[in-house]
BATORTI-636285 format. One line per field, with one value per residue (C-alpha): x, y, z; residue number from 1; residue in one letter. Coordinates in nm, 2 decimals, padded with zeros to 4 digits, always signed. Example, Ala and Ser with C-alpha at 12.3 -4.5 7.8 and 13.67 -1.06 7.14 Angstrom:
2
u: +01.23; +01.37
v: -00.45; -00.11
w: +00.78; +00.71
num: 1; 2
residuo: a; s
END
This chain:
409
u: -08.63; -08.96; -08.93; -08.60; -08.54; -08.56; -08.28; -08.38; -08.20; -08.38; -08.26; -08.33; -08.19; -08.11; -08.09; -08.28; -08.52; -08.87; -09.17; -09.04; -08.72; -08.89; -09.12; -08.76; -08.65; -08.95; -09.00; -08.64; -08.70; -09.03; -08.86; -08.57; -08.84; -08.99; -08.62; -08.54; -08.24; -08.25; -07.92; -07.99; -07.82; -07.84; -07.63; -07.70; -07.54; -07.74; -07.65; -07.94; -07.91; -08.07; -07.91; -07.99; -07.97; -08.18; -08.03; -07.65; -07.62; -07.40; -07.32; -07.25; -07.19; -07.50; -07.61; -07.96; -07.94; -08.06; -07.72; -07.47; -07.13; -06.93; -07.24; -07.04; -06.75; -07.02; -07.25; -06.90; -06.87; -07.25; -07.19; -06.91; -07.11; -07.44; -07.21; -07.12; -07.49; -07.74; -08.02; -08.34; -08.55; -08.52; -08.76; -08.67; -08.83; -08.72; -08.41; -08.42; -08.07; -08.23; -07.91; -07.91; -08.31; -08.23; -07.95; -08.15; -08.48; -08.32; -08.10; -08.34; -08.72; -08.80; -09.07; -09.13; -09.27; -09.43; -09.46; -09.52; -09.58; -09.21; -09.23; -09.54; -09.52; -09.17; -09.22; -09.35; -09.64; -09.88; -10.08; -10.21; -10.03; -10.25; -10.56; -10.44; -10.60; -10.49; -10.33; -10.56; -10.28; -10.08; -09.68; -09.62; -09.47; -09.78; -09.67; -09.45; -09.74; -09.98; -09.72; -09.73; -10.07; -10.06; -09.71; -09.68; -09.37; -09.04; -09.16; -08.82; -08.84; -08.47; -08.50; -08.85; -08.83; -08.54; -08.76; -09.03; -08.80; -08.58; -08.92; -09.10; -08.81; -08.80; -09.16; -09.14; -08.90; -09.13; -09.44; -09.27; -09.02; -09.18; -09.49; -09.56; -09.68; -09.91; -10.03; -10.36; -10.63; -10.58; -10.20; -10.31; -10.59; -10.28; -10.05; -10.33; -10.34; -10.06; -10.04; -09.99; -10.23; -10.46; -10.33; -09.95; -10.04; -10.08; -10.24; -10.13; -10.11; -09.79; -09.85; -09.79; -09.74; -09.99; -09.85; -09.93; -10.15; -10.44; -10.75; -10.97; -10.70; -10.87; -10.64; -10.44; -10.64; -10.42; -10.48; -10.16; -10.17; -09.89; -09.79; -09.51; -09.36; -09.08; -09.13; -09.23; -09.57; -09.67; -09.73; -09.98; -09.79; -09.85; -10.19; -10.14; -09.96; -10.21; -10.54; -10.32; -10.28; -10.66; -10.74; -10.74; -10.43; -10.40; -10.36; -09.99; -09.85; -09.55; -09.38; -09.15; -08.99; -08.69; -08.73; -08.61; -08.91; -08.83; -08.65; -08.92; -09.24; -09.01; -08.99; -09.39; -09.41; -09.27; -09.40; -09.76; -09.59; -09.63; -09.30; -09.36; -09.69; -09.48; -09.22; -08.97; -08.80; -08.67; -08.61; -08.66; -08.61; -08.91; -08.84; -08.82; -09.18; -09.35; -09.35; -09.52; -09.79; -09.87; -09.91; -10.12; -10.47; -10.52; -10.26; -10.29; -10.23; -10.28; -10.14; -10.25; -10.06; -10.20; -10.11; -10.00; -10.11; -10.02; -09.84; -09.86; -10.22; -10.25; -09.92; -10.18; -10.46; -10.20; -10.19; -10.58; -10.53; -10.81; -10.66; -10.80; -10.64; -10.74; -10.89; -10.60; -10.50; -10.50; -10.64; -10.99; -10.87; -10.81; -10.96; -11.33; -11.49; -11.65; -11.57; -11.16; -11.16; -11.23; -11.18; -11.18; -11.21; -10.84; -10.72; -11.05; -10.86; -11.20; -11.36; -11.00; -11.02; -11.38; -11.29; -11.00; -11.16; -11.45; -11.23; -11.02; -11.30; -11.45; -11.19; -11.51; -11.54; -11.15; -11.11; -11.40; -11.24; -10.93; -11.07; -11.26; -10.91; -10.74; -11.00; -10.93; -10.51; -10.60; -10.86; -10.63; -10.29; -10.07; -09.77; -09.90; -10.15; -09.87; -09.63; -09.86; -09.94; -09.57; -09.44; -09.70; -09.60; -09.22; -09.34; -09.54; -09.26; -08.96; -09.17; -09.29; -08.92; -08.83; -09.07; -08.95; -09.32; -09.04; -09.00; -08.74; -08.74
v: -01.63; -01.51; -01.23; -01.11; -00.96; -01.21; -01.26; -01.29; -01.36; -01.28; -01.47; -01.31; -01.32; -00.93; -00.65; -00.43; -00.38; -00.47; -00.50; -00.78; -00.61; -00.28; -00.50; -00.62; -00.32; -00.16; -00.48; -00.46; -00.07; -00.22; -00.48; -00.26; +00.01; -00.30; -00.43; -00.73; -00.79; -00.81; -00.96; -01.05; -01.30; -01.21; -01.37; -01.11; -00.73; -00.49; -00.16; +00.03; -00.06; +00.14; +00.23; -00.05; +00.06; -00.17; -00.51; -00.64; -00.74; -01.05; -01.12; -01.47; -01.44; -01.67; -01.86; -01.79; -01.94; -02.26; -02.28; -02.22; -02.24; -02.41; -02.46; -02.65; -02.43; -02.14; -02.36; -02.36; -02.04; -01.96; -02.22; -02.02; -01.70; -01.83; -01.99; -01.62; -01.49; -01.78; -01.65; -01.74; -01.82; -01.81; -01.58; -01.70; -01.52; -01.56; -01.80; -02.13; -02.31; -02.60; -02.70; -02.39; -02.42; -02.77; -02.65; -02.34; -02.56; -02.82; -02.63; -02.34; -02.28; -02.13; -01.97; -01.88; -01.59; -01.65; -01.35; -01.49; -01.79; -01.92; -02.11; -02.34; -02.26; -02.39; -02.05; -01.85; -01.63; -01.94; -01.86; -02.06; -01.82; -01.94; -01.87; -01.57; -01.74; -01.87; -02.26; -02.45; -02.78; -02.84; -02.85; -03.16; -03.35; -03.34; -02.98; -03.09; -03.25; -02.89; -02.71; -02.84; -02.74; -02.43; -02.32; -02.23; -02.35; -02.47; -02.73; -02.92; -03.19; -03.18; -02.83; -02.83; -03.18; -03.06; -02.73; -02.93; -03.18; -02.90; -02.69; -03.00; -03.06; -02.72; -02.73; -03.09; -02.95; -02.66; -02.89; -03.12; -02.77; -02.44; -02.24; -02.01; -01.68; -01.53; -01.13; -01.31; -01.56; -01.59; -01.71; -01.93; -02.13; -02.16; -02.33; -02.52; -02.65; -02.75; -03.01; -02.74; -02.82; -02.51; -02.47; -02.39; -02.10; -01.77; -01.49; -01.17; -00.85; -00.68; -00.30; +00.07; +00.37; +00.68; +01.02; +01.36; +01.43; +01.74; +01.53; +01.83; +01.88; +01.79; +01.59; +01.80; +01.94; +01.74; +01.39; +01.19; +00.83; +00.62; +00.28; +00.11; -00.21; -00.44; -00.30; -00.69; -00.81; -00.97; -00.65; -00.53; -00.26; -00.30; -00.32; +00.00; +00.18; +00.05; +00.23; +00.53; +00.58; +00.62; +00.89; +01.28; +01.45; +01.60; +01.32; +01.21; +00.87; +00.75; +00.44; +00.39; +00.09; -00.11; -00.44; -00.67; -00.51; -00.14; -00.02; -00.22; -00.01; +00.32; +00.18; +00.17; +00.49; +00.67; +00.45; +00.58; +00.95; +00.93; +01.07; +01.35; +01.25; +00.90; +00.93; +00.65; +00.80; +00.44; +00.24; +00.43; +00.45; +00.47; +00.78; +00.96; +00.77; +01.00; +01.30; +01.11; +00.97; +01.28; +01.48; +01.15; +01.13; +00.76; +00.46; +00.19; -00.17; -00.39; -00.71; -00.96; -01.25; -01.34; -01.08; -01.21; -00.95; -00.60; -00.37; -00.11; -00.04; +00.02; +00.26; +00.48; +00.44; +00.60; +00.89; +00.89; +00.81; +00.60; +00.27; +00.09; -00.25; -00.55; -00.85; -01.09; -01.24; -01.11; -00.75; -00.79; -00.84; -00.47; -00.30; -00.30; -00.20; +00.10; +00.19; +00.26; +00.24; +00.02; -00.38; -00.44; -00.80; -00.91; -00.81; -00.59; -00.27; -00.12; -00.15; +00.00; +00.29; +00.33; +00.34; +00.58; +00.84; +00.82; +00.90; +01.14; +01.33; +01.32; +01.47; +01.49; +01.09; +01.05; +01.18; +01.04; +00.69; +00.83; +00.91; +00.58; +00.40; +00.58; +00.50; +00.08; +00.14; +00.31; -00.06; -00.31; -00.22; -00.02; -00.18; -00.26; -00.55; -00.68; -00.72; -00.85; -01.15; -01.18; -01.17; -01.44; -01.67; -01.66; -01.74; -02.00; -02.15; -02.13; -02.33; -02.62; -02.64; -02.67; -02.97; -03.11; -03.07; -03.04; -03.36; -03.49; -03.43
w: +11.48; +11.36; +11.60; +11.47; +11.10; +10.82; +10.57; +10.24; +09.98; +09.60; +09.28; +08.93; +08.62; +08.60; +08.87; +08.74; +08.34; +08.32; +08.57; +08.77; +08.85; +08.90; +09.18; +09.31; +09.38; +09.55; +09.72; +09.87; +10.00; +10.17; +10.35; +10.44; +10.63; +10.77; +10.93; +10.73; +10.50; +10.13; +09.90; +09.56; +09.32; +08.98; +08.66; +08.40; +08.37; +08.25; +08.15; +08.27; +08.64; +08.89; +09.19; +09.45; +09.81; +09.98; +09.90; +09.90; +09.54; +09.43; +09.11; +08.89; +08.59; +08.40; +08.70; +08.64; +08.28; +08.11; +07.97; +08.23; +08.16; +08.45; +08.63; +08.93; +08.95; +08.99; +09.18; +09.44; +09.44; +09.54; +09.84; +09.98; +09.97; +10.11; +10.41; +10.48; +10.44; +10.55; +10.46; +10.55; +10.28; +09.92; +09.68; +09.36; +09.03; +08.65; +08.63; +08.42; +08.59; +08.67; +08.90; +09.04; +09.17; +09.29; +09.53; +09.65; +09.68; +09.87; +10.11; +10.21; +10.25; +09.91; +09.72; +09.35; +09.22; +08.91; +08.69; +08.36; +08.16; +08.11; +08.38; +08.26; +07.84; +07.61; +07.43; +07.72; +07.56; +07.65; +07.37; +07.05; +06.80; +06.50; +06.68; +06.92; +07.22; +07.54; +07.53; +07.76; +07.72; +08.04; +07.98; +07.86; +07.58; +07.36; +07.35; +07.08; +06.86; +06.93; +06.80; +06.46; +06.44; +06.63; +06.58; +06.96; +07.00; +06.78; +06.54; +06.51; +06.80; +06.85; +06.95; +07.11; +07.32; +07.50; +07.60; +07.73; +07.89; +08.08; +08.18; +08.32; +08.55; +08.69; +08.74; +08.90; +09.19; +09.23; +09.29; +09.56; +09.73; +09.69; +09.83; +09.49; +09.43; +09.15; +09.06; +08.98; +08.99; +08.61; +08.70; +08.97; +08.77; +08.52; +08.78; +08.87; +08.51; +08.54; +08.82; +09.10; +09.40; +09.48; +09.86; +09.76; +09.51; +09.65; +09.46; +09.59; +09.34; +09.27; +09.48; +09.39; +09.51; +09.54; +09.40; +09.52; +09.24; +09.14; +09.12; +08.99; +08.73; +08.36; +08.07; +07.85; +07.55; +07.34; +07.39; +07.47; +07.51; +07.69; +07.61; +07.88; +07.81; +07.58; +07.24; +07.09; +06.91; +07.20; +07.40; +07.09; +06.96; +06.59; +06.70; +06.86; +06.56; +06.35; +06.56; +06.64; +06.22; +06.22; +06.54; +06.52; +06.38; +06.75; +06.93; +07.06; +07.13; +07.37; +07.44; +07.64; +07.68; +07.47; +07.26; +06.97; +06.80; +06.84; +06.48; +06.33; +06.51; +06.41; +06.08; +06.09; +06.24; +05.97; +05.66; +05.82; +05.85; +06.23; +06.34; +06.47; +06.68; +06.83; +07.03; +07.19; +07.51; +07.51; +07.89; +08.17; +08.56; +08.79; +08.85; +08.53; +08.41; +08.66; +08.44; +08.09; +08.36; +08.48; +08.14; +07.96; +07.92; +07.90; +07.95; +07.64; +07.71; +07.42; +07.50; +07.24; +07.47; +07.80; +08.06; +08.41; +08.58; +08.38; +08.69; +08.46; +08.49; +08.85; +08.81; +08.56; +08.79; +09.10; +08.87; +08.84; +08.50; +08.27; +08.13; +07.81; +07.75; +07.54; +07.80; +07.79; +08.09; +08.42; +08.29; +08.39; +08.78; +08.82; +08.50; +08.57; +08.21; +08.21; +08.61; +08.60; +08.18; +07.89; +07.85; +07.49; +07.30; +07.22; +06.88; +06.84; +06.67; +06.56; +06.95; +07.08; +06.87; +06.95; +07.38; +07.28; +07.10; +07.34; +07.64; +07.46; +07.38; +07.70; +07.92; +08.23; +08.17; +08.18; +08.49; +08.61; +08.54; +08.66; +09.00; +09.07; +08.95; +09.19; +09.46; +09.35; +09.37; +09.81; +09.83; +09.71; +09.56; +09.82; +09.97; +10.30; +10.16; +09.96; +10.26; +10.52; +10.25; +10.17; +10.55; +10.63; +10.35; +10.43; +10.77; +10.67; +10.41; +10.66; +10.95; +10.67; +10.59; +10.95; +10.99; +10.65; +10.45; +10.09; +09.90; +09.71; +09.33
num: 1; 2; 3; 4; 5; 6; 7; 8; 9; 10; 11; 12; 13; 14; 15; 16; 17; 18; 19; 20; 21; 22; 23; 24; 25; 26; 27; 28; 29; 30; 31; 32; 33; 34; 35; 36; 37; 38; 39; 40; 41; 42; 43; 44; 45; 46; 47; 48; 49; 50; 51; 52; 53; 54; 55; 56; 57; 58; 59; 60; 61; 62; 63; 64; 65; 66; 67; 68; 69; 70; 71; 72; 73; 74; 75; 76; 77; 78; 79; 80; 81; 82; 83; 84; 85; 86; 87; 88; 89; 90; 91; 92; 93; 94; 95; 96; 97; 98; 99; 100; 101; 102; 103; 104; 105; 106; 107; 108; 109; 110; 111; 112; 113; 114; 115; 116; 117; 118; 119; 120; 121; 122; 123; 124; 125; 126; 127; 128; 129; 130; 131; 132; 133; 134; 135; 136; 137; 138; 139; 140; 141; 142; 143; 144; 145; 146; 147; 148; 149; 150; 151; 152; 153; 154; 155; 156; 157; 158; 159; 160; 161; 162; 163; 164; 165; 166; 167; 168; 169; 170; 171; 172; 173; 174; 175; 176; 177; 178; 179; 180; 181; 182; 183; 184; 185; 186; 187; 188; 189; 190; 191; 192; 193; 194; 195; 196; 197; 198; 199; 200; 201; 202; 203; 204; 205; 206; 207; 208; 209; 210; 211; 212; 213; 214; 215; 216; 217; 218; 219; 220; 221; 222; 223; 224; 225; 226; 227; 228; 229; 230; 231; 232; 233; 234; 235; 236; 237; 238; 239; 240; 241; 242; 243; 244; 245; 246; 247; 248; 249; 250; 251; 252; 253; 254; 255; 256; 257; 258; 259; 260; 261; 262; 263; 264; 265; 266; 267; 268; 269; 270; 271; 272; 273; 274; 275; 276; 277; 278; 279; 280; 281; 282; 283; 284; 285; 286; 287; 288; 289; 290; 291; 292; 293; 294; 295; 296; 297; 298; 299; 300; 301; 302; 303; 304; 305; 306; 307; 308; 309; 310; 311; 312; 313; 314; 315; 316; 317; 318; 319; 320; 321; 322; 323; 324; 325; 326; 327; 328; 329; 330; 331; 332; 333; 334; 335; 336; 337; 338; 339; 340; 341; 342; 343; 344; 345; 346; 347; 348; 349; 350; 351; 352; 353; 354; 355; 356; 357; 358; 359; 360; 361; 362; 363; 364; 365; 366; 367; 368; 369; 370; 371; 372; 373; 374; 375; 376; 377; 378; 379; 380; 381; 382; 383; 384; 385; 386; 387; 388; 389; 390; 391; 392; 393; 394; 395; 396; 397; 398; 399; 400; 401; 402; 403; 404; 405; 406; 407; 408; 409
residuo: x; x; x; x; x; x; x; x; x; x; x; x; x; x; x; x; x; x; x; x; x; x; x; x; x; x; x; x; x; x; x; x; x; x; x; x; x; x; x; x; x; x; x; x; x; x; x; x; x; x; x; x; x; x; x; x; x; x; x; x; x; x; x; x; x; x; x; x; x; x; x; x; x; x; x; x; x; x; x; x; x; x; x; x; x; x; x; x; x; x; x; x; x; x; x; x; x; x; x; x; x; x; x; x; x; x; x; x; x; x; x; x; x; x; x; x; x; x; x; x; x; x; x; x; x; x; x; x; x; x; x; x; x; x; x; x; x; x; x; x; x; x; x; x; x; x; x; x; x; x; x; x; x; x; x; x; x; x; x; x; x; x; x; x; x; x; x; x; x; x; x; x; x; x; x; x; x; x; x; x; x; x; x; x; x; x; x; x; x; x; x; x; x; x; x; x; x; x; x; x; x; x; x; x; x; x; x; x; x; x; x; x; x; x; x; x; x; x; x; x; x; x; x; x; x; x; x; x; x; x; x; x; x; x; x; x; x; x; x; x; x; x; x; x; x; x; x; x; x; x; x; x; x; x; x; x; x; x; x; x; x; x; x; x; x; x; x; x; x; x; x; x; x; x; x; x; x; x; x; x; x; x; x; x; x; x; x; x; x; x; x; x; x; x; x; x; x; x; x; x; x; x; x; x; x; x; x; x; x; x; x; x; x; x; x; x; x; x; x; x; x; x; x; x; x; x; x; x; x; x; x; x; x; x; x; x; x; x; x; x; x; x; x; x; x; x; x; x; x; x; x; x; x; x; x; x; x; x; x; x; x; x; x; x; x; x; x; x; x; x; x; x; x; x; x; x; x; x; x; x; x; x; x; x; x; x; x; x; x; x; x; x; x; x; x; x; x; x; x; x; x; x; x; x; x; x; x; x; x
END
């Protein structure tokens, strides 16, 4: 079988949206050129879907929820289909069904791509919100008890016990079922944390693609900076606002992205009488973010939550572009301060303005930085590494299932 072309089917919540999706989709083109077969079961619609031409797309309407209506009658209707496809293996990504990961996990070889902390974290930002640091607590029902003190989580028990409860079982059948993937080392010691054994985590980085590009070509005179990402505290973007308020009159700001957040950072933007140096392009497809790349001098990202990974600095660094990002997370795994940009202390608004005026008034040093980025994305982030990894662990996944290495949970 190994010999042949793989089937895979891929389980997410939407088709297409943020940086998971955006990895679906390229993923899916990859294993097309490579001869395997992609469908993907999704149970949300979203209105900005991209075209998808290299997986058969199947559609269930809230499957991939927590709260699934008719979760048998859908579960009956996704048994009937998979008879038709019989796929492989299984790469699951972000769906909380807990029925529905049961079924998959115990009929086919699966694996679970971990992209962010909802898997191991009731609230999913893993992060002590009183204190802006990283949780060190495992998932667990003393969550409940840290989140009167560090308001991390719902306070009410009757809302925050079932949370904990319904996570800890999904992560329970992922322990005993699946082989699971992480961006980054960060992730992995996180998983770890959590009662995941070390040899069943895989870190391998998310991949990007290397534009045609002038390297000798200097930034614009007027500095632009480019934020990408769900408009929402979490991703820094007050933080952002606030720093931008207090650089040169020249300098521009875009971000591009969408987010329950959005009319309040307008609302911001023009209370500081920013309007017309911020602009909100609002979501966009891959393709049309190639043109703000190109024309920025620096890419911005200010997560004050701990970052997974962050695929949007190794996107800039493709474009030989400089990135300054506070260190949360995965960051420091491919943003080497000082080398490819600037690391700065999370929260630290006077150290972030500090790296961005210094590069935006260096344009030499910014593409300097821009360059040696550039140089990192050729080393370690182009498609290839990511699918010889990937290949091998379906491999390895589908031949432990075979010899029944899953356990019952």
């Amino acid at each position: 079988m190994w010999g042949n072309a793989l089937k895979i089917l891929h389980v997410n919540r939407y088709l297409s949206g943020g940086g998971a999706e955006q990895y679906l989709i390229q993923l899916c083109e990859e294993l097309a050129s490579r001869g395997h077969q992609s469908t993907f079961l999704y149970g949300q619609k979203d209105e900005s879907h991209e075209p998808f031409r290299y997986a058969k797309p199947f559609f269930v309407n809230g499957i991939t929820e927590r709260h699934c209506r008719n979760p048998e009658g859908k579960l009956k209707t996704l048994r009937q289909w998979l008879g038709q496809e019989t796929p492989d293996v299984v790469y699951l990504h972000q769906i909380a069904n807990a029925a529905l990961i049961r079924y998959l996990t115990e009929h086919f070889p699966s694996v679970r791509f971990v992209h962010d902390s909802k898997l191991i974290c009731p609230d999913g930002a893993k992060t002590l919100k009183r204190k802006g640091v990283l949780c060190p607590f495992p998932l667990g029902y003393t969550c409940q008890a840290h989140a009167f003190v560090h308001r991390c989580m719902p306070r009410n028990p009757f809302v925050g016990l079932p949370l904990i409860s319904h996570a800890s079982g999904i992560v329970k059948m992922h322990r005993n079922r699946s082989l699971m993937v992480v961006a980054s080392e960060f992730m992995k010691s996180v998983l770890v944390c959590n009662g995941f054994k070390k040899e069943r985590v895989r870190v391998i980085p998310y991949f990007t693609y290397l534009p045609e590009i002038d390297e000798k070509k200097l930034p614009p005179n007027d500095p632009t900076l480019l934020f990408l990402g769900r408009i929402v505290r979490g991703k820094g973007v007050y933080n952002l606002l606030r720093v931008f308020s207090r650089l040169t009159k020249n300098a521009r700001l875009v971000m591009i992205g969408d987010g329950p957040d959005l009319d309040h950072v307008k609302a911001m933007t023009e209370r500081r009488r920013l309007s017309s140096r911020v602009s909100f392009p609002g979501w966009l497809s891959h393709d049309r973010i190639d043109a703000y790349y190109r024309a920025c001098t620096v890419v911005i990202v200010p997560s004050i939550w701990t970052e997974a990974f962050g695929i949007v600095g190794i996107e800039g660094m493709s474009y030989a572009k400089p990135v300054i990002g506070f260190d949360s997370g995965g960051l420091s795994e491919w943003l080497a301060d000082g080398e490819n940009g600037f690391l700065v202390p999370s929260g630290d608004e006077a150290e972030l303005k500090v790296k961005i005026e210094r590069l935006t008034k260096d344009p030499r040093l910014a593409t300097e930085m821009g360059k040696r980025g550039r140089a990192a994305v050729k080393r370690r982030f182009l498609p290839d590494f990511h699918m010889k990894r990937l290949l091998s662990l379906f491999k390895e996944t589908i031949e432990g299932f075979k010899r029944g290495r899953h356990t019952e949970a």
